[in-house]
FIROZA-436960 format. One line per field, with one value per residue (C-alpha): residue number from 1; residue in one letter; y, x, z. Coordinates in steps of 0.25 Angstrom, whole numbers, padded with zeros to 4 digits. Layout:
BEGIN
seq	(NUM ...);
type	(A ...);
c2	(Y ...);
c1	(X ...);
c3	(Z ...);
REM end
This chain:
BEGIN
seq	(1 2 3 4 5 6 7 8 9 10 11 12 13 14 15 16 17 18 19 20 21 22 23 24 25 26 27 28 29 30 31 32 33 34 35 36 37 38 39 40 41 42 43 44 45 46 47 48 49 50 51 52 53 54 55 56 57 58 59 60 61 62 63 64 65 66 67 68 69 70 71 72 73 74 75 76 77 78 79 80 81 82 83 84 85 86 87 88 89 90 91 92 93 94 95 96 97 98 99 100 101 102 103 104 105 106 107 108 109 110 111 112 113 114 115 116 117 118 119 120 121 122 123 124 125 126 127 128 129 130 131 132 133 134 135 136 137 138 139 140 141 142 143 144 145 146 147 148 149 150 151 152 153 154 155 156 157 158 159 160 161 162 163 164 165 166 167 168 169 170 171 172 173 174 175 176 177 178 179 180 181 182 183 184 185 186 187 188 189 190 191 192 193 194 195 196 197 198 199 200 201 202 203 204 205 206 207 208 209 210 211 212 213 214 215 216 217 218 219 220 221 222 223 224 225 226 227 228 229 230 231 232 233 234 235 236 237 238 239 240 241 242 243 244 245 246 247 248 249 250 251 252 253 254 255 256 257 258 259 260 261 262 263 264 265 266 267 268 269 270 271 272 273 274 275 276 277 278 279 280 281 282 283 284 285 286 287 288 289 290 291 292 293 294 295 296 297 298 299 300 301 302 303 304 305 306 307 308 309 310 311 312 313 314 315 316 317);
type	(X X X X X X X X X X X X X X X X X X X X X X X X X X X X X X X X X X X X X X X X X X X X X X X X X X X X X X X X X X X X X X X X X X X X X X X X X X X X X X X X X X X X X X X X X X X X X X X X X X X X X X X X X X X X X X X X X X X X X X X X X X X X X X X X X X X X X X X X X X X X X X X X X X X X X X X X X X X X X X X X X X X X X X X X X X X X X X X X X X X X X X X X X X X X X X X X X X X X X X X X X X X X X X X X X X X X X X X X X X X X X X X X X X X X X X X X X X X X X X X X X X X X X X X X X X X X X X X X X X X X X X X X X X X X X X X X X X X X X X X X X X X X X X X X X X X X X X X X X X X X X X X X X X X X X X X X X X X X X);
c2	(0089 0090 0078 0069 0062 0049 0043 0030 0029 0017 0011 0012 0030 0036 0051 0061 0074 0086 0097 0111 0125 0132 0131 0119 0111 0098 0091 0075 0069 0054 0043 0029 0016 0011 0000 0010 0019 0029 0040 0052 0063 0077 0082 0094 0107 0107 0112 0107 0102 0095 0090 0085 0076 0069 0065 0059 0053 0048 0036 0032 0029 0024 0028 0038 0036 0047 0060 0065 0078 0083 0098 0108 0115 0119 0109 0096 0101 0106 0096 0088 0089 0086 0074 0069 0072 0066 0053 0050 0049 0045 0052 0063 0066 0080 0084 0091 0104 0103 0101 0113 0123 0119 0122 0136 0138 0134 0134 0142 0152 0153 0168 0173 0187 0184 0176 0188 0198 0188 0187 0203 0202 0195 0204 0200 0211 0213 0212 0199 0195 0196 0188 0176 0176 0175 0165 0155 0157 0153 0139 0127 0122 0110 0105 0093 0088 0079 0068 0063 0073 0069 0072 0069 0053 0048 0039 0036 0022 0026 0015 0006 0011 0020 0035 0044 0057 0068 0085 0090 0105 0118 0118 0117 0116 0104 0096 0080 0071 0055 0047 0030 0023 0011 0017 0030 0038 0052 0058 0073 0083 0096 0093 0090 0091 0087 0098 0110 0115 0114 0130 0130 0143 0153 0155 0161 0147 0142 0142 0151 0146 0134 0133 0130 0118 0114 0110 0103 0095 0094 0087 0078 0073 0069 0061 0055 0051 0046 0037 0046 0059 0061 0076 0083 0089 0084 0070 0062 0062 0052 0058 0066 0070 0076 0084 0088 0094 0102 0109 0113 0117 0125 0133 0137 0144 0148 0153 0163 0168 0172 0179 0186 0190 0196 0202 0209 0217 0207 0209 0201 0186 0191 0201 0189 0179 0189 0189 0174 0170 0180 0171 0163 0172 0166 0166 0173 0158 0158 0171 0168 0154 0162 0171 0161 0154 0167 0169 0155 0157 0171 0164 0153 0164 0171 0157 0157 0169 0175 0183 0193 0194 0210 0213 0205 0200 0208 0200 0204 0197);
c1	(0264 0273 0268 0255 0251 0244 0233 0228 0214 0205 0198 0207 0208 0220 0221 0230 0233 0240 0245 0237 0247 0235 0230 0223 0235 0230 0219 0217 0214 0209 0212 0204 0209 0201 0203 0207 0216 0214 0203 0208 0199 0204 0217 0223 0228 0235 0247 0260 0263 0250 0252 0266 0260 0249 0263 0266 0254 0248 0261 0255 0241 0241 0235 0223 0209 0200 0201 0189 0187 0180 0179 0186 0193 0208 0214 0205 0203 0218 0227 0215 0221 0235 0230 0222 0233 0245 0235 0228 0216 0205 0194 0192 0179 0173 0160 0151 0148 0162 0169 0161 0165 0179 0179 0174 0183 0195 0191 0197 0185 0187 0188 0197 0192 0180 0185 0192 0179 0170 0181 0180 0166 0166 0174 0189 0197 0200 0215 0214 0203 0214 0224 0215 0210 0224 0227 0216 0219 0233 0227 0233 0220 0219 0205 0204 0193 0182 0180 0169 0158 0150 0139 0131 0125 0137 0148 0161 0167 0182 0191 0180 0168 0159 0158 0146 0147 0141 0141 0143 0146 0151 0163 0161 0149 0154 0161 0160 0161 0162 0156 0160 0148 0154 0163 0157 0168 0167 0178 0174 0183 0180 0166 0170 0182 0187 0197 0193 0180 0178 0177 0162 0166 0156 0166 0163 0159 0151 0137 0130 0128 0140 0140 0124 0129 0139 0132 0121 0135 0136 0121 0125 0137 0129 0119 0133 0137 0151 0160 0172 0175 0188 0189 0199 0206 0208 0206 0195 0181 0175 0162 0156 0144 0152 0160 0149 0142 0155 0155 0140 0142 0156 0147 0136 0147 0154 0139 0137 0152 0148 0135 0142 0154 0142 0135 0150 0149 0159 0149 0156 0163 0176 0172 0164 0177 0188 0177 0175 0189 0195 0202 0208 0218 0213 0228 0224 0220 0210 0202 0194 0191 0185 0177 0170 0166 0162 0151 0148 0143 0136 0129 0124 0120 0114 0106 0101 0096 0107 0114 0113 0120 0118 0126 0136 0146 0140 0135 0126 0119);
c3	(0212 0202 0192 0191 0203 0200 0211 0209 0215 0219 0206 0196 0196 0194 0200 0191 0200 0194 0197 0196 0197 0208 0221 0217 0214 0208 0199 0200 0186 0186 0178 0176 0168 0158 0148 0136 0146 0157 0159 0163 0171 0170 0164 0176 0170 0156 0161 0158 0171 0170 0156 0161 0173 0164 0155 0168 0172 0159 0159 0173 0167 0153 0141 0144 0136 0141 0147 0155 0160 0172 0167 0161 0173 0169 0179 0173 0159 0156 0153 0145 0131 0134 0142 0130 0120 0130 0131 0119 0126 0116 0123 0132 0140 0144 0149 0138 0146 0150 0135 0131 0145 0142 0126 0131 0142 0138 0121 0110 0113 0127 0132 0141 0141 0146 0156 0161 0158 0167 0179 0180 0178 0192 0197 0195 0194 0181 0182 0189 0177 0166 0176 0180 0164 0160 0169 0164 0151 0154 0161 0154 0148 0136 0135 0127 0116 0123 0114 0123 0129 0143 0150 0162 0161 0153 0157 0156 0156 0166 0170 0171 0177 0172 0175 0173 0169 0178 0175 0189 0187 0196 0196 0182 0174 0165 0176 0175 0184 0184 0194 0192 0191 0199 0209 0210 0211 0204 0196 0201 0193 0202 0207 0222 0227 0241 0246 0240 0233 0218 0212 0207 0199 0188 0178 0165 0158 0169 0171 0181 0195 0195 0212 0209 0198 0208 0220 0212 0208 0222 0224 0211 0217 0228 0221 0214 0226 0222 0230 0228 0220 0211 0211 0202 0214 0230 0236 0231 0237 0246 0251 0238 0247 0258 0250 0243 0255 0260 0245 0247 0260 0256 0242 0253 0263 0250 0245 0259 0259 0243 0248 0260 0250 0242 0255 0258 0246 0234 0221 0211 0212 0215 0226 0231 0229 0235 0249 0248 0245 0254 0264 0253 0246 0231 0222 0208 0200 0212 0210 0197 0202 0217 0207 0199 0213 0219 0208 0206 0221 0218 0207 0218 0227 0217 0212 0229 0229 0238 0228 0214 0201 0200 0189 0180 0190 0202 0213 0226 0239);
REM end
């Protein structure tokens, strides 16, 4: 995909898809008309290959008001402040929790040594630690200025219908979601997505037990009940409720494979992610992302009773 690719979608949505250099090899960004200009939902990476494609597809929509972000992921945050500045938008929209994960994550005071300090702790080898730490600090990463902070309850007037603002986190503990009050679609960042499943990851920034968050996001997207999901990767979502259920049912296989990975002898979240993702021949950007699931599943078993924290970064059945 060498440029933008531009979806027109029933009710006025415009889908933005770039490109992303990994295994998962795109991000869908949406855009809504208003009567001051468009909205726009996420930014992609701030690469320049990404920065180039917005110069390309800004022209197709018009001038842009707003830009609204889901979370503060690389591939949704990125290109934030370079799509503000190329726009002019007036007014850019960021969850409250999330504003302040992202300030320090990817802040002046961000620390990249203990970054590399908490992967080992896991159990990374500690050449590999330096490598995957040097290979996020190099991520292409422009966080903007939110002009206007949101929180659960509040609303958002989009392309003429009104979206309300709900925190759904796991895969990220600030991550919002917009669910139309009058079409009830749900613009879904990572929440749910159709073809793979979203990483519910325990990185250093994220509070303890993020699997447990992410299945009572699951149960909240039930009680939502939207008409269709607009997720920030893969097709849109016609059955929330049935895609919901294959992602419970997938975290409890995935929670017994963690146990019996445990039960084989693995005692920190790599041992326990090189048993689990064994078959699946993980590239390098795909090992610290396996480790931070594998521990978000420990703490889970640990939170059933069905495992022990027994040291710093030491796990057992």
């Amino acid at each position: 995909m060498a440029g933008p690719v531009l979806t027109q979608l029933d009710g006025g949505v415009v889908r933005v898809t770039l490109a992303l250099p990994w295994a998962l090899d795109h991000v869908h960004c949406y855009a809504l008309e208003g009567p001051g200009g468009w909205t726009v939902v996420d930014a992609g990476l701030g690469d320049l290959a990404t920065i180039d494609a917005w110069g390309e597809a800004v022209p197709q929509l018009g001038p842009v008001e707003r830009v609204v972000i889901t979370h503060y992921h690389p591939d949704h945050l990125g290109a934030a402040a370079d799509l503000v500045r190329m726009t002019g938008a007036r007014e850019v929209v960021q969850g409250s929790l999330d504003a302040r994960l992202s300030a320090a994550t990817w802040g002046v005071e961000a620390s990249l040594e203990e970054f590399r300090a908490y992967l080992e702790l896991h159990g990374m080898p500690a050449d590999m630690a330096v490598r995957s730490t040097a290979a996020e600090s190099r991520l292409p990463i422009h966080p903007p200025t939110p002009t206007r902070l949101v929180d659960p309850g509040d609303v958002l007037e989009l392309g003429g219908e009104t979206w309300a603002v709900h925190l759904l986190p796991g895969h990220a503990d600030g991550h919002i979601v917009l669910h139309g009050q009058g079409s009830g679609r749900l613009l879904g960042g990572d929440v749910l997505l159709a073809e793979i499943t979203p990483n519910v990851g325990r990185w250093p920034d994220t509070a303890a037990d993020p699997l447990g968050r992410y299945l009572a996001s699951l149960d909240a997207l039930d009680r939502l009940a939207p008409a269709l999901v607009l997720p920030g990767h893969g097709p849109p979502i016609e059955d929330a409720a049935r895609r919901t259920a294959e992602l419970r049912a997938h975290h409890s296989e995935r929670l017994d494979v963690h146990l019996a990975a445990l039960q084989a002898g693995a005692a920190t979240a790599y041992e326990v992610s090189q048993r689990v993702w064994a078959d699946d021949g993980l590239g390098f950007h795909e090992q610290r992302f396996a480790l931070v699931e594998s521990l978000s599943h420990l703490e889970r078993l640990a939170a059933e009773g069905r495992a022990q924290c027994v040291a710093p970064g030491r796990w057992r059945p």
